[in-house]
MIMI-232967 format. One line per 3 residues: number of its first residue (from 0); their letters; for each residue z, y, x of C-alpha. Coordinates in Angstrom, 3 decimals. Last residue first. Layout:
BEGIN
NUM = a = Z/Y/X ~ ...
END
This chain:
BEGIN
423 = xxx = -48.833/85.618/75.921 ~ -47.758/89.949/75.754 ~ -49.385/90.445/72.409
420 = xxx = -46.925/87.300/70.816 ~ -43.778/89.202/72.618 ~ -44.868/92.445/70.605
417 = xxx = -45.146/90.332/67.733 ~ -41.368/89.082/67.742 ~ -41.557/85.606/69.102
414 = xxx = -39.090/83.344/66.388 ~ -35.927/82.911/67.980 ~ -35.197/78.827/68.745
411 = xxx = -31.682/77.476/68.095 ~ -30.248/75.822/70.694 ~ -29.842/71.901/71.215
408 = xxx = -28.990/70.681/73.848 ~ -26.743/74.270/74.771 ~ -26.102/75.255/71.790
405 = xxx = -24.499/71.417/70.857 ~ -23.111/71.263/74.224 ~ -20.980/74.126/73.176
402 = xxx = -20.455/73.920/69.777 ~ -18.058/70.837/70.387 ~ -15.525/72.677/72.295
399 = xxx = -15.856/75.587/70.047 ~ -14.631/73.767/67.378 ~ -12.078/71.904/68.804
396 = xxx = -10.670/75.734/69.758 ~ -11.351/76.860/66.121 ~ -8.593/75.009/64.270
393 = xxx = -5.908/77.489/65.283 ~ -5.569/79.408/61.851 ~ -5.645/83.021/63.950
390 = xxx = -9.258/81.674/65.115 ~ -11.337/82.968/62.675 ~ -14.969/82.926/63.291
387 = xxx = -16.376/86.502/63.486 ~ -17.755/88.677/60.313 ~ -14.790/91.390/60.857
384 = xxx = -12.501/90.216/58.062 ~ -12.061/86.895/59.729 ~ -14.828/84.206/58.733
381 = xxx = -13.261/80.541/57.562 ~ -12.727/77.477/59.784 ~ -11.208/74.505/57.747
378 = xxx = -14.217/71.473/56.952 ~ -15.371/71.545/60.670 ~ -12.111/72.662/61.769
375 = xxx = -10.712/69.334/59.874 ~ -13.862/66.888/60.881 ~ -12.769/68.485/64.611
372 = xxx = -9.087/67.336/63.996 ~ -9.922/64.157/62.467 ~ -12.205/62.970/65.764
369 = xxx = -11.575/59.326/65.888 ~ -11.644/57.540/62.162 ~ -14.152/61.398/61.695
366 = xxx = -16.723/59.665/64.061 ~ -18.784/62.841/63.546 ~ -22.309/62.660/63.097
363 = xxx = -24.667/65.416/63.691 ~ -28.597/64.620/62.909 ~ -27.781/65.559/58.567
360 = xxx = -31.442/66.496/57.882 ~ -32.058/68.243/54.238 ~ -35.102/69.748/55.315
357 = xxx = -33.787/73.263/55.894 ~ -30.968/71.665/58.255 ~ -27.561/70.479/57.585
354 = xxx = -25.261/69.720/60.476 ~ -27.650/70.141/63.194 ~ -28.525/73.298/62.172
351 = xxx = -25.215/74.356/61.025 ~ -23.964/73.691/64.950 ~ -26.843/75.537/66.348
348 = xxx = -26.150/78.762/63.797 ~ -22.964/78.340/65.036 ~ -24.286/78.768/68.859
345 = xxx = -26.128/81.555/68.076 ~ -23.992/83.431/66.208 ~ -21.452/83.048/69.101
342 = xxx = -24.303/84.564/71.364 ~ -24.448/81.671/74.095 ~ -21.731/81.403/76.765
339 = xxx = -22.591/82.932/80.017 ~ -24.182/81.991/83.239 ~ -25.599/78.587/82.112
336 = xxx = -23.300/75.570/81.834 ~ -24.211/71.693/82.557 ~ -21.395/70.609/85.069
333 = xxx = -21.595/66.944/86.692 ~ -18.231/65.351/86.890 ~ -16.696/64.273/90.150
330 = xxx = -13.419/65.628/89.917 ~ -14.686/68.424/92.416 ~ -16.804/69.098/90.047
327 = xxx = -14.289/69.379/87.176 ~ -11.826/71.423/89.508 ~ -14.675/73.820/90.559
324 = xxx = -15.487/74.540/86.415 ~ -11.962/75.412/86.313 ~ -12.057/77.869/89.132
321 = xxx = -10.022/77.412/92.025 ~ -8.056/80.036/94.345 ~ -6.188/81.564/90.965
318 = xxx = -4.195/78.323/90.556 ~ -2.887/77.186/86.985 ~ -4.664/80.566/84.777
315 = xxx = -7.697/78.920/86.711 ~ -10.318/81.614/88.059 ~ -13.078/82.929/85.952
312 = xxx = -16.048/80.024/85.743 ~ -14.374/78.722/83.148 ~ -15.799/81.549/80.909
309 = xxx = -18.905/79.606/80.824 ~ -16.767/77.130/78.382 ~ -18.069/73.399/79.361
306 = xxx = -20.436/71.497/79.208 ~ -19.630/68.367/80.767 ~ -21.784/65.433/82.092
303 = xxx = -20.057/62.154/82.608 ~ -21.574/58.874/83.529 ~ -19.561/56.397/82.524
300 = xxx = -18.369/53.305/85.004 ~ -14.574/52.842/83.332 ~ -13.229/55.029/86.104
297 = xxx = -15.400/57.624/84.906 ~ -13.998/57.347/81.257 ~ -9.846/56.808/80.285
294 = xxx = -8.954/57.727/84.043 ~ -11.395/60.148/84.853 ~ -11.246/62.329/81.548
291 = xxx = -7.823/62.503/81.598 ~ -7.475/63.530/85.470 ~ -9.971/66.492/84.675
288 = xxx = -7.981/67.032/81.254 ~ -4.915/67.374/83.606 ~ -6.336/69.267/86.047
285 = xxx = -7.654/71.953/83.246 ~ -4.704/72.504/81.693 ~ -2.090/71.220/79.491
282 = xxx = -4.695/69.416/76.706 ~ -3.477/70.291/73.455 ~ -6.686/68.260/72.000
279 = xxx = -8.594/65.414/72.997 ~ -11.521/64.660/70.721 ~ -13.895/61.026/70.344
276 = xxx = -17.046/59.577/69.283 ~ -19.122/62.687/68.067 ~ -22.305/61.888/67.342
273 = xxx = -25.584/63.871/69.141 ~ -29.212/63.180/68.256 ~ -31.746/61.728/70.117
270 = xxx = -31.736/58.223/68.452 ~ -28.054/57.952/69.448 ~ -26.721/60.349/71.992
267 = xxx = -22.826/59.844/72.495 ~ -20.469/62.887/71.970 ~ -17.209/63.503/73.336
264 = xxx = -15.293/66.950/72.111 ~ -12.638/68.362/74.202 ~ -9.890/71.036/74.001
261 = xxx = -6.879/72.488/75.629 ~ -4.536/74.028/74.156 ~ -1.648/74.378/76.792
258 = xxx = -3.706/76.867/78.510 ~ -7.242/77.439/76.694 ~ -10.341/75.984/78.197
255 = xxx = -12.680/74.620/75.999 ~ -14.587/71.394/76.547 ~ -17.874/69.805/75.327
252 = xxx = -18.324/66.517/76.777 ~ -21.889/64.369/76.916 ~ -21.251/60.779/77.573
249 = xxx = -23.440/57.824/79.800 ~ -22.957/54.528/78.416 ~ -21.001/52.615/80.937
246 = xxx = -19.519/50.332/77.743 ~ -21.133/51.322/74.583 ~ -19.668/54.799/72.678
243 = xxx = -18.301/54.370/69.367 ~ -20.349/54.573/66.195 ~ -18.380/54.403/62.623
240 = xxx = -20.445/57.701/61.697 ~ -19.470/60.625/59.285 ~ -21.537/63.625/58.589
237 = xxx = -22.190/62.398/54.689 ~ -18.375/61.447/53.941 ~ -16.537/64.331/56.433
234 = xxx = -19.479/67.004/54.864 ~ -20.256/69.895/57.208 ~ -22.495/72.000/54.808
231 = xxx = -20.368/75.404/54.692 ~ -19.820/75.738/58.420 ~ -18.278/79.004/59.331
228 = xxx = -16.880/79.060/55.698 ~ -16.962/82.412/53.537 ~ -13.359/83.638/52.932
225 = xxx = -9.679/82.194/51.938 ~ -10.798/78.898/49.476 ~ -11.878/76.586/52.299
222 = xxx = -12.888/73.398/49.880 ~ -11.320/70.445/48.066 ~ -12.821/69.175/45.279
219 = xxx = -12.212/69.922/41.520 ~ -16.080/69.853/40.829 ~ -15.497/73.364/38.666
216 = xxx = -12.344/74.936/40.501 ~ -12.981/73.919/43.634 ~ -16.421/73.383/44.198
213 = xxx = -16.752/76.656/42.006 ~ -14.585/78.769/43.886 ~ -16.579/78.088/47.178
210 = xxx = -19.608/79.567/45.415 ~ -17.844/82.857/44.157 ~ -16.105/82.902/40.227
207 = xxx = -17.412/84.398/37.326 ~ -20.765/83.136/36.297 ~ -20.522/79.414/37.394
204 = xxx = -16.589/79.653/35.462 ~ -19.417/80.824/32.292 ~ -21.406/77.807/32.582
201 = xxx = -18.454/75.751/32.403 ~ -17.541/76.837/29.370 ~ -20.583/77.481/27.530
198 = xxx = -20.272/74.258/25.517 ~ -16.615/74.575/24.603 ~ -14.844/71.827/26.215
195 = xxx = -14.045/68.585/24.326 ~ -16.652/66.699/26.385 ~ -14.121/66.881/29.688
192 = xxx = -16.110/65.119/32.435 ~ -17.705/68.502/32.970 ~ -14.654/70.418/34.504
189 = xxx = -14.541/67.691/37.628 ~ -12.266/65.239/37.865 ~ -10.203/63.898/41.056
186 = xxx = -8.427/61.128/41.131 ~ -5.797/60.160/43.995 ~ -3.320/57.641/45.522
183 = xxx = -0.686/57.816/47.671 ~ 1.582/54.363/47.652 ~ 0.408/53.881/51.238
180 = xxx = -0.390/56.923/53.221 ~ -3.075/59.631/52.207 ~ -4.904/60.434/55.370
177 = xxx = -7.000/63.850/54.685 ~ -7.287/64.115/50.601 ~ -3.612/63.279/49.121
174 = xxx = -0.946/64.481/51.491 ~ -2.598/67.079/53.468 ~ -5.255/68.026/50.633
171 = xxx = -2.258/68.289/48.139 ~ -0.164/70.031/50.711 ~ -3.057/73.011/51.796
168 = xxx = -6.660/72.890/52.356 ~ -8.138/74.841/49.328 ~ -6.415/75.194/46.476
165 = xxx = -7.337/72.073/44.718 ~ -6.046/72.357/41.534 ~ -2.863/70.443/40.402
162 = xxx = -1.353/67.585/38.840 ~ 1.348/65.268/40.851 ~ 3.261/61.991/39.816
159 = xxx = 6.190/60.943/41.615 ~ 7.138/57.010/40.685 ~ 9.982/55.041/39.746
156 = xxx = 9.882/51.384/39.027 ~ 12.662/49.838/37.258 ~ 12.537/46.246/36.421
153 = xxx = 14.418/45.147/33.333 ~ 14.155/48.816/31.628 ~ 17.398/48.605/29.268
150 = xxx = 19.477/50.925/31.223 ~ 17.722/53.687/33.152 ~ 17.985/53.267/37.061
147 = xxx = 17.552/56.483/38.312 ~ 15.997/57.391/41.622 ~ 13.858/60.698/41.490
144 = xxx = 16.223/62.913/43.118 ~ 15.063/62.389/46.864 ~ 11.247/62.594/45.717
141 = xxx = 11.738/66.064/43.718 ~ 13.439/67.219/47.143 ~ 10.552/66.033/49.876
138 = xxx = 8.319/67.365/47.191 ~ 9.837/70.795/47.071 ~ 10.107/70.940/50.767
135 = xxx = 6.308/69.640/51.166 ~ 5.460/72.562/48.487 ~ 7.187/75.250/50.268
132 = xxx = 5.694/74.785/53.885 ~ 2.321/74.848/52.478 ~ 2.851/77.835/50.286
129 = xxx = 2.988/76.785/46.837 ~ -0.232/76.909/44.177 ~ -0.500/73.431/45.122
126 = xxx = 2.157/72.084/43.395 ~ 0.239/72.928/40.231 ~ 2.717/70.493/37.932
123 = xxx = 5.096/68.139/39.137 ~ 5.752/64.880/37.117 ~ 8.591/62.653/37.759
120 = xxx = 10.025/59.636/36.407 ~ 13.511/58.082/36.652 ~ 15.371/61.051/37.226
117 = xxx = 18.800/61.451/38.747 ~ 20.961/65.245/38.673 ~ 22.214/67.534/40.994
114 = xxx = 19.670/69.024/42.655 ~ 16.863/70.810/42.791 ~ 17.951/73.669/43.638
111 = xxx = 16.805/74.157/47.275 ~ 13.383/73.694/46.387 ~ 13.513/77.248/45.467
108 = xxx = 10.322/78.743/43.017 ~ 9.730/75.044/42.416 ~ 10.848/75.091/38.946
105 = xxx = 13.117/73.107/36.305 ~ 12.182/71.085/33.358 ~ 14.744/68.017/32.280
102 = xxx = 13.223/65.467/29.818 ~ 15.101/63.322/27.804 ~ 14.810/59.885/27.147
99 = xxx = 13.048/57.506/23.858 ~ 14.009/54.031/23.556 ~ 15.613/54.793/19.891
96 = xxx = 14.859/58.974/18.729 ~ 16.983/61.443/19.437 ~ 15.394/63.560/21.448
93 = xxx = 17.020/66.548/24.330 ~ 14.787/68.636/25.950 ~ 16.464/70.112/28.734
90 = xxx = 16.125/73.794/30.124 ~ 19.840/74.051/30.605 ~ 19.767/77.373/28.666
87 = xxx = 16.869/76.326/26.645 ~ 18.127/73.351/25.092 ~ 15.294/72.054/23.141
84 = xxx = 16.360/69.850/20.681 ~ 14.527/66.776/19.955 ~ 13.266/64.584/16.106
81 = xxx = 10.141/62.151/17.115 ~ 7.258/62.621/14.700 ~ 4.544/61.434/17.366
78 = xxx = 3.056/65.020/16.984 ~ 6.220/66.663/16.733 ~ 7.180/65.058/20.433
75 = xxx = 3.811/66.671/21.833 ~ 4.038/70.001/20.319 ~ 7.782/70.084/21.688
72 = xxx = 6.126/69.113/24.950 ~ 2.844/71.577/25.292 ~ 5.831/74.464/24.170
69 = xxx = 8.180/73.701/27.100 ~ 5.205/73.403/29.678 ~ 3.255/76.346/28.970
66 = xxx = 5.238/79.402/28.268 ~ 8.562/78.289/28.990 ~ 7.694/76.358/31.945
63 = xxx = 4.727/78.441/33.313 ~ 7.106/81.709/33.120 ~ 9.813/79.822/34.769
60 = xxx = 7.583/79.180/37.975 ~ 5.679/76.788/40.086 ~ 6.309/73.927/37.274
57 = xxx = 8.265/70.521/37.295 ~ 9.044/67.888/34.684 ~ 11.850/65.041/35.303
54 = xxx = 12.188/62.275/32.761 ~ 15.382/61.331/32.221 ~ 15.771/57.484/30.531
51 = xxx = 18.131/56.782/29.195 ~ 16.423/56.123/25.716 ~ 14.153/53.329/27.583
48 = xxx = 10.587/53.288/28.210 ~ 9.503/55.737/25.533 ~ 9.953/58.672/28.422
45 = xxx = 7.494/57.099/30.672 ~ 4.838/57.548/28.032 ~ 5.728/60.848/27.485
42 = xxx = 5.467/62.119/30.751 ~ 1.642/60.482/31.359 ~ 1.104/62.153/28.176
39 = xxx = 2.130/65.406/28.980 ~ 1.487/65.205/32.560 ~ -2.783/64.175/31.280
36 = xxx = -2.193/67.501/28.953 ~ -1.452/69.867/31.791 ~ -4.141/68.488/33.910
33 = xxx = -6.887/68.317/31.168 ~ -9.413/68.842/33.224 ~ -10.327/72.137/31.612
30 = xxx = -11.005/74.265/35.462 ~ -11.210/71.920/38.461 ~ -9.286/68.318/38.528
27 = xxx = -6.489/66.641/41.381 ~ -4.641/63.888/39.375 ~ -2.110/62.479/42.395
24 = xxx = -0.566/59.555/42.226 ~ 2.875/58.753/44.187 ~ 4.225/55.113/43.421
21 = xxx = 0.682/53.378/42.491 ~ 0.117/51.752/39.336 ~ -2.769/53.661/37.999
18 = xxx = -3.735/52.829/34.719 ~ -3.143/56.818/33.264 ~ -5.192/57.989/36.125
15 = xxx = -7.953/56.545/35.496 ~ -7.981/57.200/31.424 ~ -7.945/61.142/32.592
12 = xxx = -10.640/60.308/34.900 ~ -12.478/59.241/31.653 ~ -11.389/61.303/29.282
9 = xxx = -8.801/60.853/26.965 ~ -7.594/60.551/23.323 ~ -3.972/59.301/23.491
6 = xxx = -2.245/57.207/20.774 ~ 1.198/56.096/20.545 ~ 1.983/53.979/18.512
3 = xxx = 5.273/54.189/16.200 ~ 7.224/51.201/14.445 ~ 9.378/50.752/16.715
0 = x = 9.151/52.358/19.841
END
C-alpha cells in the first residue's frame, strides 16, 4: 500500500511463523502466545495483496467472532488508518482502501455452511476445540473454498493457515504433530516466549491448572488432556531408536489375543535392554498371526520366543479344541508365559520403569518410523474413572502386547516386607 508500512511487533515463534512459505501452517502455542494476534496479522498481510482479494477468517462459534475476532480486526484496520465497514449481518468486513480485500468471518459450528463463496487466504482459529470428526469436515470444507484468484496478484498462492491450543490428541495433533504430509508445517510456542506478558502470568496458569494442563497450555505441546496418563514419561523424541533387528537375530514378541484385533509388539535386545522394532495390529486371529509371524520371521532363520497373553491358554474363540498358546507351539515358536498375567499395576509399573526410571534412565526404545501405533498408545492411554487403564479409546491392546514381555523380563521387584526379612 502506498504510502503505509505495516509494522508488526512479534515474538520469536510468532516471527517463525510469519516467514513460513508452506501451503497449510499450523501456529500451535499454550496460554498468551499471541494466537489470535499472529491470525490478525498474518490476515492482514494477505489482505494488502490485492483489493480483491477475500480473506477468509474462521472461529468455533459466533460468540468468539463477534466478541473476539470482529473487534481484534476493526482495531487492527484503525491502527493502519485504513477506512472499512463492518457488515454485521453478512459478517463481512468491507475496506476501502487501494490493494486492500475484504474479509468474510463465519464459524465452524456446521461445516456444512461453508459455502458459497471463494477465498484467497484462510485463517481458522482454535480448530481444535472441535470434535475430531468435526474439525477434519470443517477443514476438508475451508480447504475446498479457498481457491480465488484475486486480480492484480501475478502469481497466486493460496494457503490454509491454522491457530489453536493443543487439546490433547485430536485433528491438530493428527494432521500437524503425528505424520504431517507435505505442505503441513508447524510451530509451536510456549507462554514464556511472549515478554509482553504480565510477570506473574505464567506463574499463576502453574497455580491453576493440573500437570498435564500445563504442558499443554503453558509449553503448548501436545499431551493426553482427558485424565491422568498410564505412561506419563513415554517421550516419541527421547524413547525413539532407528534400530532394526539383524538378520537371524533372535526376537522377543509380545502378543494379545483379541478376535479381529489382534496385537503384537517385536522387540530386539540391545545392550540388555528391550527396543521395539516392529507392531502388527488388527490381526484376524491367532492362526493368522501364527502364519504371519512364520512367514515374515522364522522362515527368515529367527529365533522366536513369544510372550504372550496368559489368558491364551483358554480355548480359541476360532476352534474351541485348541488353545492359542497350542497353535503358536505347534507353529514352532517357543512360549514364555507363567500361569497368569501379572497384576496390571504391576506390569505398568514395569513398562514406566523401563521408560523413565528414578535415575533418569530411558532403557525402552521404540522404533516409532515402525511402531506408530504403540508410540500413539504409549503417548494416548489415559485412566478410566475406576483407576484401570482405559481401553474404551482402543489404543490399549498394542499396549498390552508390549507390556507383557516387558513384566515378564523385566518385572518390578516388591520390597521384602519385614516379616518376610525375619523368615530368611
Amino acid at each position: 500500500m502506498a504510502g503505509r508500512t505495516l509494522r508488526i511487533q512479534m515474538t520469536e515463534p510468532q516471527a517463525r511463523f510469519f516467514q513460513l512459505q508452506d501451503k497449510y501452517p499450523a501456529f500451535v502455542g499454550g496460554f498468551g502466545t499471541g494466537k489470535t494476534e499472529t491470525l490478525a496479522n498474518c490476515a492482514l498481510r494477505d489482505a494488502l495483496s490485492s483489493s480483491d482479494a477475500l480473506i477468509a477468517l474462521y472461529e468455533p462459534t459466533y460468540d468468539l467472532v463477534r466478541l473476539i475476532l470482529a473487534p481484534r480486526m476493526e482495531e487492527k484496520l484503525s491502527e493502519l488508518g485504513i477506512r472499512y465497514k463492518y457488515n454485521k449481518q453478512e459478517n463481512i468486513i468491507y475496506t476501502s482502501a487501494p490493494n486492500c480485500g475484504d474479509f468474510i468471518l463465519r464459524t465452524l459450528e456446521n461445516p456444512a455452511r461453508i459455502i458459497g463463496y471463494e477465498s484467497y487466504r484462510a485463517h481458522v482459529d482454535e480448530i481444535d476445540t472441535l470434535k475430531k470428526a468435526q474439525a477434519s469436515l470443517a477443514w476438508r470444507k475451508i480447504i475446498a473454498r479457498n481457491r480465488q484468484r484475486p486480480d492484480g496478484v501475478e502469481q497466486p498462492f493460496n494457503r490454509v493457515s491454522a491457530y489453536t491450543t493443543p487439546e490433547g490428541f485430536q485433528f491438530v495433533y493428527d494432521t500437524w504433530g503425528r505424520a504431517p504430509k507435505p505442505g503441513y508445517a508447524m510451530v509451536q510456542a510456549a507462554t514464556y516466549t511472549n515478554p509482553f506478558l504480565p510477570d506473574d502470568y505464567v506463574q499463576s496458569l502453574r497455580d491453576s491448572y493440573p500437570a498435564a494442563l500445563i504442558t499443554a497450555y503453558i509449553e503448548g505441546k501436545f499431551t493426553n488432556l482427558n485424565s491422568g496418563s498410564v505412561y506419563p514419561d513415554f517421550d516419541r523424541s527421547l524413547n525413539h531408536s532407528d534400530t532394526v533387528e539383524q538378520e537371524r537375530e533372535p526376537l522377543l514378541i509380545g502378543m494379545d489375543f483379541n478376535r479381529l484385533k489382534m496385537s503384537a509388539v517385536v522387540y530386539v535386545l540391545r545392550s540388555g535392554w528391550p527396543v521395539a522394532v516392529a507392531e502388527v495390529t488388527d490381526g484376524r486371529d491367532t492362526p493368522y498371526m501364527a502364519d504371519l509371524i512364520k512367514r515374515r520371521y522364522a522362515d527368515k532363520g529367527h529365533p522366536i520366543q513369544i510372550f504372550p497373553d496368559a489368558s491364551g491358554q483358554n480355548a480359541s474363540s476360532k476352534n474351541a479344541s485348541e488353545s492359542d498358546l497350542s497353535i503358536l507351539r505347534q507353529a514352532g515358536f517357543s512360549i514364555q508365559v507363567h500361569g497368569s498375567n501379572p497384576a496390571i499395576p504391576d506390569r505398568v509399573n514395569a513398562v514406566n520403569t523401563l521408560i523413565l526410571n528414578g535415575a533418569g534412565e530411558r532403557r525402552l526404545k521404540i522404533n516409532v518410523n515402525r511402531c506408530p501405533h504403540l508410540a500413539d498408545g504409549l503417548e494416548q492411554q489415559a485412566y478410566d474413572k475406576n483407576g484401570m487403564p482405559d481401553k474404551s479409546s482402543g489404543v490399549d491392546h498394542l499396549n498390552d502386547a508390549a507390556g507383557y514381555p516387558l513384566a515378564y523380563l523385566f518385572p518390578i521387584e516388591r520390597p521384602m516386607t519385614t516379616t518376610q526379612s525375619l523368615r530368611m
